[in-house]
PAZA-685290 format. One line per 3 residues: for each residue x, y, z of C-alpha. Coordinates in steps of 0.05 Angstrom, whole numbers, plus 5000, padded with zeros to 4 digits. Layout:
BEGIN
X:Y:Z | ... $
***
This chain:
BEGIN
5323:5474:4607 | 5332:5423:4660 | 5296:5356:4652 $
5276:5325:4721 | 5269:5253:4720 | 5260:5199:4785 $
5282:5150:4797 | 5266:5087:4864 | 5342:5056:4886 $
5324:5002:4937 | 5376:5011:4985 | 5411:4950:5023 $
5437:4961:5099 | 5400:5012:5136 | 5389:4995:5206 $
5360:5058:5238 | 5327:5130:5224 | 5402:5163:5219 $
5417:5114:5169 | 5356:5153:5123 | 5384:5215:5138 $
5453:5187:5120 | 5424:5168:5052 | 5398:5223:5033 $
5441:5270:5054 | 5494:5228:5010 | 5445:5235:4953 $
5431:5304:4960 | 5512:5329:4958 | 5509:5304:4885 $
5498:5351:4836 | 5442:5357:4791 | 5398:5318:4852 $
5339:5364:4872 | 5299:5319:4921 | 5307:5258:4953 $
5266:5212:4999 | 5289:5159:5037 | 5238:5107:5070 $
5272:5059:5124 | 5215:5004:5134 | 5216:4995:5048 $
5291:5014:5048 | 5283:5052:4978 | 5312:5117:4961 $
5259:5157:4912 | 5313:5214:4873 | 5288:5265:4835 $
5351:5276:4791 | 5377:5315:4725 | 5406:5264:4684 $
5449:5314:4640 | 5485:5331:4708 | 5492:5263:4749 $
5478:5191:4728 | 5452:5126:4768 | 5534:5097:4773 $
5542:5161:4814 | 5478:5162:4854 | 5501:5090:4865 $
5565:5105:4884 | 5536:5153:4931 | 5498:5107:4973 $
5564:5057:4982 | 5608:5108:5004 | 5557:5126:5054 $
5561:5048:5088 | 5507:5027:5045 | 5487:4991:4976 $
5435:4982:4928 | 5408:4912:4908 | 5419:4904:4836 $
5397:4841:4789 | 5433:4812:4731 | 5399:4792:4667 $
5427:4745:4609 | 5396:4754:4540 | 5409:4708:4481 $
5417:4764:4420 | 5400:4744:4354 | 5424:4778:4284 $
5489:4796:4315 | 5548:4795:4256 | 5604:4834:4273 $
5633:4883:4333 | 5597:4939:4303 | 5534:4906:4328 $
5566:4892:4388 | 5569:4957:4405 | 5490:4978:4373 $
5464:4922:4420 | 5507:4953:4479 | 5482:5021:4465 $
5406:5002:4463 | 5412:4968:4522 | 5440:5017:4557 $
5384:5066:4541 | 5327:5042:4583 | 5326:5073:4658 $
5359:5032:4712 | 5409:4997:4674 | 5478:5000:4702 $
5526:4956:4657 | 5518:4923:4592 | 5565:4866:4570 $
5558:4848:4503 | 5597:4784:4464 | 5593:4773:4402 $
5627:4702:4401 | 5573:4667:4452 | 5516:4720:4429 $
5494:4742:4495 | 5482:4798:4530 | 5485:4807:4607 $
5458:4869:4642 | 5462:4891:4708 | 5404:4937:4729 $
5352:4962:4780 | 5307:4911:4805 | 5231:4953:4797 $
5267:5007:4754 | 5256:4971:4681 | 5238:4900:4674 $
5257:4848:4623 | 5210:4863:4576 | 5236:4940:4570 $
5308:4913:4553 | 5280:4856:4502 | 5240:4912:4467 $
5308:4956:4469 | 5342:4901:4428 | 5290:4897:4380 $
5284:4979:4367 | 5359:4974:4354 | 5341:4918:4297 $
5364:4849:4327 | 5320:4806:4364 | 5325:4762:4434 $
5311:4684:4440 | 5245:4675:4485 | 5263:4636:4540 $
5213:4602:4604 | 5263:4626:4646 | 5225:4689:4654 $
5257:4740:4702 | 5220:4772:4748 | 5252:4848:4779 $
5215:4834:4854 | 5242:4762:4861 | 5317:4796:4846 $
5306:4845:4894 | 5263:4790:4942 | 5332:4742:4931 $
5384:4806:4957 | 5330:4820:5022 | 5330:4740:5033 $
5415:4736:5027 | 5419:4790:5071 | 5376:4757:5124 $
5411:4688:5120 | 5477:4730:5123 | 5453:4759:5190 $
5433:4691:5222 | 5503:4662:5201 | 5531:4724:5240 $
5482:4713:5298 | 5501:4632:5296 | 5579:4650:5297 $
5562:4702:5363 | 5524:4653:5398 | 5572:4586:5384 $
5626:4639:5423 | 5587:4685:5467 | 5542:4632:5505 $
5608:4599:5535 | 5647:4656:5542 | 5588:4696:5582 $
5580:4635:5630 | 5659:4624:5644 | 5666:4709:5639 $
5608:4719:5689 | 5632:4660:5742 | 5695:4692:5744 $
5665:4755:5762 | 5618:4725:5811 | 5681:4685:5854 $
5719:4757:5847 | 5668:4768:5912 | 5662:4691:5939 $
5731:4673:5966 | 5707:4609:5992 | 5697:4598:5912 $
5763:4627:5901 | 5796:4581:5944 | 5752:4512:5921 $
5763:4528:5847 | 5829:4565:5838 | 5848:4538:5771 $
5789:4586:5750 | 5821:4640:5764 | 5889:4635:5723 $
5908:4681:5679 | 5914:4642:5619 | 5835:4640:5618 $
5841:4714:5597 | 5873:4689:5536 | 5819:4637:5520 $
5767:4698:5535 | 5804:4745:5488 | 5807:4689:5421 $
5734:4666:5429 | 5708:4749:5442 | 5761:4770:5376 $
5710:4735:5325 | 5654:4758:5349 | 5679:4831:5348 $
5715:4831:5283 | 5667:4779:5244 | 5599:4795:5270 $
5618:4868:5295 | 5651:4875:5225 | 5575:4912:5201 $
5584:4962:5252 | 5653:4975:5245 | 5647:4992:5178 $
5589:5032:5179 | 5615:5075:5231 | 5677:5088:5199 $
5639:5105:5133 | 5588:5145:5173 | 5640:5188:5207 $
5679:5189:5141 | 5613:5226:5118 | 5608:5276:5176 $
5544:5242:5207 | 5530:5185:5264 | 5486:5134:5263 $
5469:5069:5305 | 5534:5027:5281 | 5575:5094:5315 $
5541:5076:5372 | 5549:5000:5378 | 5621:5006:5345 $
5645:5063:5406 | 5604:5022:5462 | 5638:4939:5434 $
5697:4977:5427 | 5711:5008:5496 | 5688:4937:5520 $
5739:4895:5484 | 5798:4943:5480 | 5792:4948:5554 $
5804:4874:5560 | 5863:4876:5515 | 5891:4923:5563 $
5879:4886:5615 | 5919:4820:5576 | 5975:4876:5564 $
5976:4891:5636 | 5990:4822:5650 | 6042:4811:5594 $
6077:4872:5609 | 6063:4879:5684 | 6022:4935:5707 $
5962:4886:5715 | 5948:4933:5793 | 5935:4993:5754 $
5886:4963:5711 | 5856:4903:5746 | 5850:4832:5724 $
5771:4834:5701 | 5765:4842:5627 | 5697:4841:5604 $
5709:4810:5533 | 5635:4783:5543 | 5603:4832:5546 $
5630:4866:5475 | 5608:4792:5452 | 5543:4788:5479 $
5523:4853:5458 | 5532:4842:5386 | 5501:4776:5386 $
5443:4806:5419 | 5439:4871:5365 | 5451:4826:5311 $
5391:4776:5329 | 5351:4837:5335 | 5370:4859:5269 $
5357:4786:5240 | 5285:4794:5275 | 5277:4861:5243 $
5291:4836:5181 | 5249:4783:5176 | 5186:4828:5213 $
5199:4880:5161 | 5192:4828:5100 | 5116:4813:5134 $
5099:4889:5131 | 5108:4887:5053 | 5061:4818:5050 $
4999:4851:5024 | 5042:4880:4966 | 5066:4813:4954 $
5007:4776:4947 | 4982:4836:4895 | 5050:4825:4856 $
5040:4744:4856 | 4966:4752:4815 | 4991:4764:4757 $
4993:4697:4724 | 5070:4683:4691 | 5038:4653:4621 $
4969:4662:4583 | 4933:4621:4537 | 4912:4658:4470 $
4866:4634:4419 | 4896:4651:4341 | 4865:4615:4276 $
4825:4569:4314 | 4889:4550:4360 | 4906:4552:4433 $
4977:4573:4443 | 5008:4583:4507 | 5050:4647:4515 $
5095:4693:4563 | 5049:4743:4594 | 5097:4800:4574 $
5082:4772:4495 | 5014:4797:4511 | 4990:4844:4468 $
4917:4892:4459 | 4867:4852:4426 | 4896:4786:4432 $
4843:4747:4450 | 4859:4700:4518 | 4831:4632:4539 $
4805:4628:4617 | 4785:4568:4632 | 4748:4555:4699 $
4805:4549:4769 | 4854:4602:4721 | 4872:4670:4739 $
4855:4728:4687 | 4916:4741:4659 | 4906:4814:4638 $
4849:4871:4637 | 4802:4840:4580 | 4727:4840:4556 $
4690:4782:4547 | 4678:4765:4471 | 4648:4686:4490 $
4625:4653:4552 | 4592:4660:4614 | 4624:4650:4691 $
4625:4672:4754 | 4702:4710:4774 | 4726:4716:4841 $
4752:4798:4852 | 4758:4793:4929 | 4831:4806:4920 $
4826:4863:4890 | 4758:4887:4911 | 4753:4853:4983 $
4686:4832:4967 | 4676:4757:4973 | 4615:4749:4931 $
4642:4721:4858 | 4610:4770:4801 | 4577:4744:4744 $
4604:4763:4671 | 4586:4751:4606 | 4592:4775:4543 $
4602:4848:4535 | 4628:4850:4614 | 4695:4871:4632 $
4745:4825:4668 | 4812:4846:4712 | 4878:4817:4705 $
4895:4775:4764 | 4821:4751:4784 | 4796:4686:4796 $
4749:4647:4734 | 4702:4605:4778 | 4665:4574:4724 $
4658:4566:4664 | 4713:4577:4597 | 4720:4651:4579 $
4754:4682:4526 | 4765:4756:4523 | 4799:4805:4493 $
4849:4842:4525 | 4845:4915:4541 | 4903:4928:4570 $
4966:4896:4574 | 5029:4909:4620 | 5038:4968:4668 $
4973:4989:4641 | 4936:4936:4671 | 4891:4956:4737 $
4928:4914:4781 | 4989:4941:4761 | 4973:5012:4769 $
4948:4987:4840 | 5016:4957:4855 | 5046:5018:4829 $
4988:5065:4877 | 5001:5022:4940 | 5082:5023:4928 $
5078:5099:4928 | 5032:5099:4978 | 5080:5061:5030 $
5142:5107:5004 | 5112:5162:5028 | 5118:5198:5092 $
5070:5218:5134 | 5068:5285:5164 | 5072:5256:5229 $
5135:5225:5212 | 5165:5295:5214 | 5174:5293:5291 $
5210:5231:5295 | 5263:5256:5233 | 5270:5318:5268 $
5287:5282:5332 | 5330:5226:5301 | 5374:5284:5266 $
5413:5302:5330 | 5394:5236:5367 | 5463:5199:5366 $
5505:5269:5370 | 5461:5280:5438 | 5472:5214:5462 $
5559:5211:5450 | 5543:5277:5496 | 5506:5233:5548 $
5553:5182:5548 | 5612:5232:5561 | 5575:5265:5604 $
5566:5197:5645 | 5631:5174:5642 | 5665:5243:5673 $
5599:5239:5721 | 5619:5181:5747 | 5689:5194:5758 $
5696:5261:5787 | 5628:5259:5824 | 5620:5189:5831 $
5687:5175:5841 | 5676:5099:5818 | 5728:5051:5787 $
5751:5075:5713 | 5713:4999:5703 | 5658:5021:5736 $
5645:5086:5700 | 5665:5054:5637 | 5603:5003:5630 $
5560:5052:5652 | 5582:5095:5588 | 5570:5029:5551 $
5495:5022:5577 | 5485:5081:5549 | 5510:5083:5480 $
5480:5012:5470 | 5411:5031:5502 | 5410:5085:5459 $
5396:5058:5390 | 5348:5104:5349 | 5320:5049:5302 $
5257:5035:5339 | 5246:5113:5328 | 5255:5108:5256 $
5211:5040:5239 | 5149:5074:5283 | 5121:5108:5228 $
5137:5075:5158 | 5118:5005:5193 | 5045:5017:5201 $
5040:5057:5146 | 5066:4997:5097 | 5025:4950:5135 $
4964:5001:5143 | 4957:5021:5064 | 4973:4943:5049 $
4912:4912:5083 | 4873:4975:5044 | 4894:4937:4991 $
4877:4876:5002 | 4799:4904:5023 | 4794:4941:4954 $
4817:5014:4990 | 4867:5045:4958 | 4911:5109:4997 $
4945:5145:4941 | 4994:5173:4997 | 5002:5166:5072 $
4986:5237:5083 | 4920:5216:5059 | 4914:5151:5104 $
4939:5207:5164 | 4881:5257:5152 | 4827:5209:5133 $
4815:5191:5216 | 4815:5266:5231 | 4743:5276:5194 $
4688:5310:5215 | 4639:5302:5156 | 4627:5254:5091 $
4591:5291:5030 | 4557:5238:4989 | 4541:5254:4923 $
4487:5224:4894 | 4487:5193:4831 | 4528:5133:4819 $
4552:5139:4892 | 4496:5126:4944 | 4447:5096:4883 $
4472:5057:4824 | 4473:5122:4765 | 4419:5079:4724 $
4352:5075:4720 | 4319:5014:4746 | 4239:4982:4750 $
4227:4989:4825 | 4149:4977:4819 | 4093:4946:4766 $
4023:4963:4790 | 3968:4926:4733 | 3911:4950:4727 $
3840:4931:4689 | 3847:4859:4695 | 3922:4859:4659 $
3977:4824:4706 | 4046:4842:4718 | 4073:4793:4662 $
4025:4836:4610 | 4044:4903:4621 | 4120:4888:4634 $
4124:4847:4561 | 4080:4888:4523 | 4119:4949:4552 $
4179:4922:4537 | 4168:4900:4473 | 4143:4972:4450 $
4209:5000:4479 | 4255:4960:4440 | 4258:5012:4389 $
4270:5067:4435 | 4337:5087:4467 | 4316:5138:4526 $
4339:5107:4588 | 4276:5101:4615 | 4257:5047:4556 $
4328:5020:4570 | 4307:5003:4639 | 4243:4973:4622 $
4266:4929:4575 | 4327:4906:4614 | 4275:4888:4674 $
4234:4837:4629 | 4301:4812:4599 | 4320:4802:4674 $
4254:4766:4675 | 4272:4726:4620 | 4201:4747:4589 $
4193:4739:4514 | 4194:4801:4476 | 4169:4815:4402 $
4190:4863:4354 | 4153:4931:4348 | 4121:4957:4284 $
4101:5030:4268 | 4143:5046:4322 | 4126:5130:4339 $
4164:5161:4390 | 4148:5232:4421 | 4215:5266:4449 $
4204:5264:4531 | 4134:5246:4526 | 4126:5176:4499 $
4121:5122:4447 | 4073:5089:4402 | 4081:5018:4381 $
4039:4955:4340 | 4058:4891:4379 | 4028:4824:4358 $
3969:4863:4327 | 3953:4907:4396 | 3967:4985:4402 $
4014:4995:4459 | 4018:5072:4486 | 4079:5084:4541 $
4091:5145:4564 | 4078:5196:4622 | 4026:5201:4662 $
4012:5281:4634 | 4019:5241:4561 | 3962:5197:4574 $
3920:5250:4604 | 3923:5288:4549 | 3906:5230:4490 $
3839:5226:4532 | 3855:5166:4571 | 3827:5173:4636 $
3871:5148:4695 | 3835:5157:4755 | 3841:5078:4772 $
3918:5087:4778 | 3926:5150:4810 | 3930:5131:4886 $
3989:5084:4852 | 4020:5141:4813 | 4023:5187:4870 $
4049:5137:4920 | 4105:5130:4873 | 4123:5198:4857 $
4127:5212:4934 | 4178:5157:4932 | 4217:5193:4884 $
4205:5144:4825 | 4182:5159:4754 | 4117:5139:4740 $
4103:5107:4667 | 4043:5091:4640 | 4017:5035:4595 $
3955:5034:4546 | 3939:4981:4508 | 3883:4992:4460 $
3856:5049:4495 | 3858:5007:4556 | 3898:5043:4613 $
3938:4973:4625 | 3980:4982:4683 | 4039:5038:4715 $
4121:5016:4722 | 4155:5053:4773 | 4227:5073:4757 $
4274:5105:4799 | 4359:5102:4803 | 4358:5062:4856 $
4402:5056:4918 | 4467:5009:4912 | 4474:4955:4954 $
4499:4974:5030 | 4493:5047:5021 | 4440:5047:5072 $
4492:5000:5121 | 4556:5044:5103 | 4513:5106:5122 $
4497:5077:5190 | 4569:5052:5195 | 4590:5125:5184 $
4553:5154:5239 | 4580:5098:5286 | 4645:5127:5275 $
4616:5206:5295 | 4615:5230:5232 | 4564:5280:5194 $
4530:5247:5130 | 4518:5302:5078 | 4491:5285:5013 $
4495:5341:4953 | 4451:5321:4884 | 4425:5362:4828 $
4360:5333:4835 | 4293:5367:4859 | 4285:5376:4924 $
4229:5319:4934 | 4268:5269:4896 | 4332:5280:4947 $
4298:5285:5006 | 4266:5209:4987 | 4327:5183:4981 $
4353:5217:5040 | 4303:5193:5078 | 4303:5115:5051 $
4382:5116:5068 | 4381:5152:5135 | 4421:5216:5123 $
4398:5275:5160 | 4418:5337:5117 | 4414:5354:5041 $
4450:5399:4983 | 4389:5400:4938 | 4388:5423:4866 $
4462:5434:4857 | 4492:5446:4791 | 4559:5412:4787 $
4596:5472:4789 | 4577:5490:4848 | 4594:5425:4889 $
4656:5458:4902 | 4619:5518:4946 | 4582:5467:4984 $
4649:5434:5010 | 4681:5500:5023 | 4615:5516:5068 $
4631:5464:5108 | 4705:5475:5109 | 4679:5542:5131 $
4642:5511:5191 | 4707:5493:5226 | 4696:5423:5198 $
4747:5371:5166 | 4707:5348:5098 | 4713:5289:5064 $
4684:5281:4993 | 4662:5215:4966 | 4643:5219:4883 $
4649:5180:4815 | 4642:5231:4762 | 4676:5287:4729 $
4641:5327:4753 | 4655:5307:4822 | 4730:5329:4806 $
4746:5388:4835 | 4703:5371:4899 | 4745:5320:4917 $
4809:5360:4897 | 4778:5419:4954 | 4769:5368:5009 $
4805:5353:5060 | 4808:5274:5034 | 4779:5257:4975 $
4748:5194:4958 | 4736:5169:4892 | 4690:5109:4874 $
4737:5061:4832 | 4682:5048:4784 | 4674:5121:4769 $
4718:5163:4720 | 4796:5162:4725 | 4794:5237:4721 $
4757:5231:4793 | 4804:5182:4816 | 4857:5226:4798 $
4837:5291:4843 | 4824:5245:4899 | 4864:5219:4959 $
4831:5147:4964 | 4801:5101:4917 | 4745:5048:4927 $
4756:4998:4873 | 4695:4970:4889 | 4654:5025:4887 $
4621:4999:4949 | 4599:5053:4994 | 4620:5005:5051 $
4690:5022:5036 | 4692:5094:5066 | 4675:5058:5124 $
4730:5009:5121 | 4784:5077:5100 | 4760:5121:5159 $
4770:5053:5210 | 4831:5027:5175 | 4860:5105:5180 $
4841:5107:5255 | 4868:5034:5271 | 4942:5055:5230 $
4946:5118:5273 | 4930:5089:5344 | 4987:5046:5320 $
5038:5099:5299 | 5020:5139:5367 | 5036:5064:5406 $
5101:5059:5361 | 5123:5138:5373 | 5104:5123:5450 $
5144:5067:5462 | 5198:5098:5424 | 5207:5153:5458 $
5196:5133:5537 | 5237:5074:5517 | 5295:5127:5504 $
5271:5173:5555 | 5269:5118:5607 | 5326:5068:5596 $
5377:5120:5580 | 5380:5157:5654 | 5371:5096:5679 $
5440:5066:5648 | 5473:5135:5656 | 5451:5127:5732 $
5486:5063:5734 | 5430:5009:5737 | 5430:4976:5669 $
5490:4933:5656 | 5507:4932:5580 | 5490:4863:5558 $
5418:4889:5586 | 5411:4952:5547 | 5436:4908:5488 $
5384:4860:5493 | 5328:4912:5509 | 5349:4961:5445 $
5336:4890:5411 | 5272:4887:5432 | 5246:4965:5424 $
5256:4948:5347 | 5227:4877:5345 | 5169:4904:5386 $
5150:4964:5341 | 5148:4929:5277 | 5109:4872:5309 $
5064:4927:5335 | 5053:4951:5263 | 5049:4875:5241 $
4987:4871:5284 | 4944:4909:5238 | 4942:4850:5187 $
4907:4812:5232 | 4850:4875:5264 | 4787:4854:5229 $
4762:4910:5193 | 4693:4906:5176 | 4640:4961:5153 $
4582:4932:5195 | 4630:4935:5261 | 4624:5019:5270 $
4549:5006:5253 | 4502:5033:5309 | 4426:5041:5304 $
4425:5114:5296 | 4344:5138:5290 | 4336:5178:5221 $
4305:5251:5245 | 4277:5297:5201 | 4308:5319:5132 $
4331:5385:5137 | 4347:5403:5061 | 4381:5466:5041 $
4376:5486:4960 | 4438:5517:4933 | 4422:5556:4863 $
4472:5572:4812 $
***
């Protein structure tokens, strides 16, 4: 039976869209390799791969002999209990066990291990806990290696690599250009000629050829090699392009040096154009240092997320503060937070009280108040006060690394609209070597222009033609799109999902937990008989300490909020969903329902103008008698979360239809329908049956999205089109949905549906410019009108622009009050579904 396993190799080198088909074509001609996906803007290679039939040296291996490489990290480890070669080798065969390790060097004499793996594959801590499962142990060191910075360090020496390159170009280009250029311009100026004729010697074609001869074998030596490796693999991509068009350039003026040495200089003319081979590399090779450094922005967001995670903790143990690596962290240790420190893990609070800052997790700038009993998330801000807690979860377990981990497969992804531009890239360069033949016969039989002439105009066109702004369109906005979801607490669980989320129609609400806070709450105390609000909310209270219905629950957690003084309750009765009996400080206390009361021959005619009013609001009304006295009614509802109301408006702003579905009666829905301005209702649904009411809408013609917290809420969000799951809901209903609020602000659909449309208007821009860019410049240069050094410096640009394009999402403010219009709330229509 064959065992699949995957496996992320980030890939150094690619510089266009045929380079990702180059990749993974390479990856695919291995055996045992079922699927692979390349993404060019986060330059990782995702393999799905049998590791009985092909290992990670040969994927490796793969990717070089394509033109490429992956960035790998080394890693020294000081072993401990080492005392002969035989645990040499058990050391060497632990650490070779853990996925992404490549090499394992192992000496006994210095008693160190160093081990070259895959940054992001498996992380120090995997290979430390190798050692230690093999029976020796590793010396804890602060040096504490982190996978992204080894990976960060290869992206960074491959930019300042490029800017040496683009340093060497210019220190020989910008001279050569200005003496190549003058020469051509007296060519047609004789009085020139004549002033300044020691411009025109020869020997000058000797200076042009050593200062262009750098440039084209130092710089050009990155295209030159990839070509060759490209055509050694039966494909083209952008370095066959800029290697044929440099080429033709610069072996043209060595012909032209020969024809001088050697005396046929009249057949081939005295201009040489060793500048422009120069000048077009310098120019492609800033835009590639440009590229570079615009790509590292798009992965910012991801970044930030990756730097939370504070490097040490502070643990308390016997009474003692000790200060530890955070990878030493372990469940139920209990950790220190003192007021200004990060949370270093997922914990809950076992002493203290503070304010902690979420917003970058949650985008919500208000600091939340914990205490003891509340739950805390790694990587969040302590505001206040000293906090210790005890951790939850530890590691990759942790909710902000499972959102690093959501975000990084999010921007890996493709998105279906990416589709067009593969298709197109796949025969791009093969179409364009065909253009540029075709231009350079054109111009010679038809034209019937110099071979010169016809020559630079096949140049234009190869350089022009560069397919990289094609292939960063897409995977560009998407990383910088599903990053700044990030950053506001919206989570895309693929870009598929941040694709289809703009092209909805209609956003089912549920209820519960969703548009109202899933707990019952006091909305209402109404005295009555001389007793105020203080009476009948501490006497209440104090009877319903005993009790654990929710509806007690609520009452007493409104006087706590109070901060009323409660007293214990003796002879405590309770009646099962009816009501209780209590003795508190020598009075008889009665709380229960309004039918309750009636019936134990309390008469509560003074109250029931209060109790109706509240029952048409959809709250539950309870009643309190104290000593036969009917005291006073507490209204209690689930009431609405904060910004429902706003996020509903903010919904319809963007012309979409609000749908709510509940189980609850139809009076009770319609209420809260009413209060938060939504204009059509799934009454009385079992939760079964949530599925049907999406599929009727699906059936309408209508693109549904379905926004839940529960279980229940499940396979509703697994039938729409996008499913959204409130983050403080279940993780089965995060699961079976597309996009997560981590918030569990309603706010936040808002923000996904705007943040969805904003990313797509800016893949359409990229894709547009992309493809008039090609389907403009290139007739131009094969008609002649685009001189190479030009099209270089404008196939510079159509890259630098697009990502910058993308790059201009970080800075669109985003806000669910912006799509708010006032939108007049019409009648409820309410339709009951039945099982």
């Amino acid at each position: 039976m064959m065992t699949i396993q995957q496996i992320d190799l980030p890939v150094v080198g690619m510089t266009c869209s045929a380079c990702v088909r180059n990749v993974e074509r390479a990856l695919n001609k291995a055996d045992g390799v079922t699927e692979t996906t390349v993404n060019f803007a986060t330059e990782r290679a995702s393999v799905h791969y049998d590791p009985a039939l092909v290992n990670l040296d040969v994927l490796i291996s793969r990717v070089q002999n394509a033109g490429y490489d992956v960035a790998t990290a080394k890693l020294e480890l000081p072993i401990t209990g080492m005392t002969c070669a035989t645990c040499e080798r058990n050391v060497s065969r632990a650490l070779k066990k853990p996925d992404g390790v490549l090499d394992v060097s192992v000496n006994l004499a210095t008693e160190r291990a160093v081990v070259t793996y895959l940054p992001g594959v498996t992380t120090r801590r995997d290979l430390i806990e190798a050692v230690e499962r093999a029976g020796y142990g590793v010396i804890d060191t602060s040096n504490i290696e982190a996978p992204e910075d080894a990976e960060q360090a290869a992206r960074e020496a491959e930019i300042q690599h490029q800017k040496r390159l683009v340093i060497i170009g210019t220190i020989f280009s910008v001279p050569l250009v200005l003496l190549g250029m003058t020469r051509h311009f007296m060519h047609s100026v004789p009085f020139l000629m004549e002033t300044f004729p020691w411009l025109m010697q020869d020997y000058w074609l000797f200076i042009f050829a050593a200062m262009a001869t750098p440039v084209q074998f130092i710089v050009g030596k990155q295209y030159l090699v990839g070509a060759y490796k490209s055509l050694r693999n039966g494909t083209a991509n952008m370095d066959v392009l800029v290697a044929m068009g440099t080429l033709a350039a610069y072996g043209y003026g060595l012909i032209v040096l020969a024809g001088i040495v050697f005396g046929f200089s009249d057949a081939v003319g005295k201009d040489d154009y060793f500048e422009t081979a120069a000048v077009i590399l310098t120019l492609i090779t800033l835009g590639k240092l440009l590229e570079a450094r615009a790509k590292g922005r798009t992965s910012e967001a991801i970044k930030k997320l990756m730097g939370l995670t504070p490097k040490t903790a502070t643990v308390l143990r016997d009474g003692e503060e000790y200060e530890i690596a955070i990878d030493r962290l372990q469940i139920g240790d209990a950790v220190v937070v003192r007021p200004g420190e990060r949370v270093p893990v997922d914990a809950v609070v076992i002493e203290g009280r503070s304010a902690i800052d979420e917003s970058m997790l949650t985008g919500e700038s208000m600091p939340v108040n914990k205490s003891v009993g509340s739950e805390v998330i790694g990587g969040t801000i302590n505001k206040q006060g000293r906090l210790v807690a005890e951790a939850t979860r530890v590691g990759a377990e942790t909710a902000l690394a499972q959102i690093i981990r959501l975000v990084q497969d999010a921007q890996g992804s493709k998105a279906p609209i990416q589709r067009i531009a593969d298709q197109v890239s796949g025969v791009f360069v093969p179409v364009v070597i065909g253009l540029a033949l075709l231009t350079f016969v054109g111009w010679l039989v038809v034209g019937q222009v110099s071979f010169t002439a016809a020559m630079l105009n096949t140049i234009a066109v190869l350089v022009i033609a560069c397919p990289c702004a094609l292939g960063l369109a897409t995977p560009t906005a998407v990383m910088v799109g599903t990053g700044r979801g990030a950053e506001m607490g919206v989570l895309f669980k693929n870009s598929e999902a941040l694709e289809n989320a703009h092209r909805l129609k209609v956003i089912t609400l549920d209820k519960t937990g969703t548009i109202t806070r899933g707990e019952p709450t006091v909305t209402d105390v109404v005295p009555g008989n001389g007793f105020d609000e203080t009476q009948v909310l501490t006497l209440a209270a104090s009877a319903e300490r005993g009790s654990e219905h929710p509806l007690g629950e609520a009452i007493v957690r409104a006087a706590k909020d109070r901060q009323l003084k409660l007293f214990n309750p003796e002879q405590f009765e309770a009646e099962s969903g009816r009501g209780i009996r209590a003795s508190i400080d020598g009075q008889q206390v009665v709380v229960g329902s309004p039918r309750y009361i009636r019936e134990s021959g309390i008469n509560t005619e003074i109250l029931d103008t209060a109790i109706t009013s509240l029952q048409t609001k959809a709250r539950t009304a309870v009643l309190i008698v104290i000593d036969d006295i009917l005291a006073g009614v507490i209204g209690i509802a689930d009431t609405v979360k904060e910004g429902s109301k706003e996020a509903i408006a903010g919904l319809k702003g963007l012309g979409l239809e609000v749908v709510m579905i509940t189980g609850d009666n139809q009076q009770t829905a319609d209420a809260i329908a009413r209060e938060v301005g939504i204009d059509r209702v799934f009454a009385e649904v079992l939760p079964g049956d949530k599925v049907a009411v999406v599929k009727q809408l699906q059936a309408e013609g209508k693109r549904v999205g379905m926004v839940g917290d529960g279980v229940n809420d499940a396979p509703a969000l697994a039938q729409a089109d996008v499913g959204i799951a409130i983050g403080t809901g279940t993780d089965i209903a995060m699961e079976a949905s597309d996009v997560t609020l981590i918030s569990g602000d309603l706010r936040g659909v808002v923000r996904a549906i705007q943040l969805s449309q904003m990313t797509l208007r800016t893949i359409y821009q990229n894709l547009f410019w992309a493809f008039v860019y090609n389907i403009v410049l290139i007739p131009v240069a094969m008609m002649g009108w685009l001189i190479p050094m030009f099209a270089a410096g404008a196939m510079a640009f159509s890259s630098v622009f697009v990502v910058s394009n993308s790059l201009r999402l970080r800075g669109r403010k985003i806000k669910a009050d912006q799509a708010m219009v006032v939108t007049p709330v019409g009648e409820v229509s309410s339709v009951a579904v039945s099982a």
